[in-house]
C-alpha positions as CSV (number, residue, x, y, z in Angstrom):
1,X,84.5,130.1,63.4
2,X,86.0,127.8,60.6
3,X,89.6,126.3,60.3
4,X,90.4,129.2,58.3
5,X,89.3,131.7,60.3
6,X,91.0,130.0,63.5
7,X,94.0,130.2,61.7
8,X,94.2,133.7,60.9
9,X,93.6,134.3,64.5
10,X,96.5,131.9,65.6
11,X,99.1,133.9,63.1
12,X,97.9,136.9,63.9
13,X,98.4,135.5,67.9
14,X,101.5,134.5,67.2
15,X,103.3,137.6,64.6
16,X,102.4,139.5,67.6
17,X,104.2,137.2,70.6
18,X,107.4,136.6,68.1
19,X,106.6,132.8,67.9
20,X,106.4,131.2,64.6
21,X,103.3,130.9,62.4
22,X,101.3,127.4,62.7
23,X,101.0,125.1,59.9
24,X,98.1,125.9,57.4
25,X,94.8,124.1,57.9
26,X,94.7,120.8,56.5
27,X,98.9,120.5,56.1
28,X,99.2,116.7,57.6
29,X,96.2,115.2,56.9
30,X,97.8,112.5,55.0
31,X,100.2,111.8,57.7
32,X,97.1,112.1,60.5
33,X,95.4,109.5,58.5
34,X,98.0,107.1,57.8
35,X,99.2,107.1,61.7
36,X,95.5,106.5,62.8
37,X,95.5,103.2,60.0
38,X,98.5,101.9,62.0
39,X,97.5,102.7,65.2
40,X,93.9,100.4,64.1
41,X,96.7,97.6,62.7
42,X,98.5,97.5,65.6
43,X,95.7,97.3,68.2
44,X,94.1,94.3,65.7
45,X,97.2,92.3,66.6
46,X,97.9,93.2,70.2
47,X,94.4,92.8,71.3
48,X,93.1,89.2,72.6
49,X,90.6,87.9,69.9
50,X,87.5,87.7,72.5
51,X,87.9,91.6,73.6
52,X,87.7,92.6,69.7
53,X,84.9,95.2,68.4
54,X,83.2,91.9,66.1
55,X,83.7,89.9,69.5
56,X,82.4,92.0,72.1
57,X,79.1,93.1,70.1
58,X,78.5,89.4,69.4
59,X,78.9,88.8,73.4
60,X,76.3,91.4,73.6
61,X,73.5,90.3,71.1
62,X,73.5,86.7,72.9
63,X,73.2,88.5,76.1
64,X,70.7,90.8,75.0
65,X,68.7,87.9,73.0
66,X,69.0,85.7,75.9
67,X,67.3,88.5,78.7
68,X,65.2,89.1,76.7
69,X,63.5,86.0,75.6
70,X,63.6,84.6,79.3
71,X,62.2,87.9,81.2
72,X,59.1,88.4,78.6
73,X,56.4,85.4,78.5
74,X,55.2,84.9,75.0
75,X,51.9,86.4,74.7
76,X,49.5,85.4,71.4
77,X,48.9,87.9,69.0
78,X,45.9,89.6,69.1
79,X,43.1,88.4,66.3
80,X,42.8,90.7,63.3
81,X,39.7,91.0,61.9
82,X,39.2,91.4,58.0
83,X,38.8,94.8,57.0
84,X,36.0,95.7,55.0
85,X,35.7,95.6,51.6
86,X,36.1,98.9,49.9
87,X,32.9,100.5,48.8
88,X,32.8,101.8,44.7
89,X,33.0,105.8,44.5
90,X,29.9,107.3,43.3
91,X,29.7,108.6,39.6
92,X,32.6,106.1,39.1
93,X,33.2,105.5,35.8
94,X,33.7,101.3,34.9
């Protein structure tokens, strides 16, 4: 079911209990948005800088980095050997 859908089905709900219709799909967007880029604002300045989003995933990569080079021994590469040359087609023409 879309939003349109959905809201023929809530004014059709709610001509029949008396209530008034909802708002039309898509009404306060602008305001939904704007609220949400205030919301981000204020939790940027009440928030201590070391439990920020950049912070924390910083915290995490040196962690991770750090495990991770002392729990696996460096191990050589295998050796590669040269691959053979390719041999000319038949009937090729120079």
């Amino acid at each position: 079911m879309n939003a349109s859908q959905q809201h023929l089905l809530d004014t059709y709900r709610a001509a029949r209990r008396g209530e008034s219709a909802p708002p039309d799909p898509g009404t306060h967007i602008a305001r939904t948005t704007r609220e949400i880029h205030r919301w981000h604002r204020f939790q940027a300045i009440v928030t201590a800088p070391g439990d920020r989003l950049p912070a924390r995933i910083r915290r995490a990569l040196r962690t991770t980095v750090a495990s991770l080079l002392r729990t696996r021994p460096r191990r050589p590469l295998p050796e590669t050997t040269p691959a053979p040359a390719p041999r000319p087609r038949s009937g090729a023409m120079p």
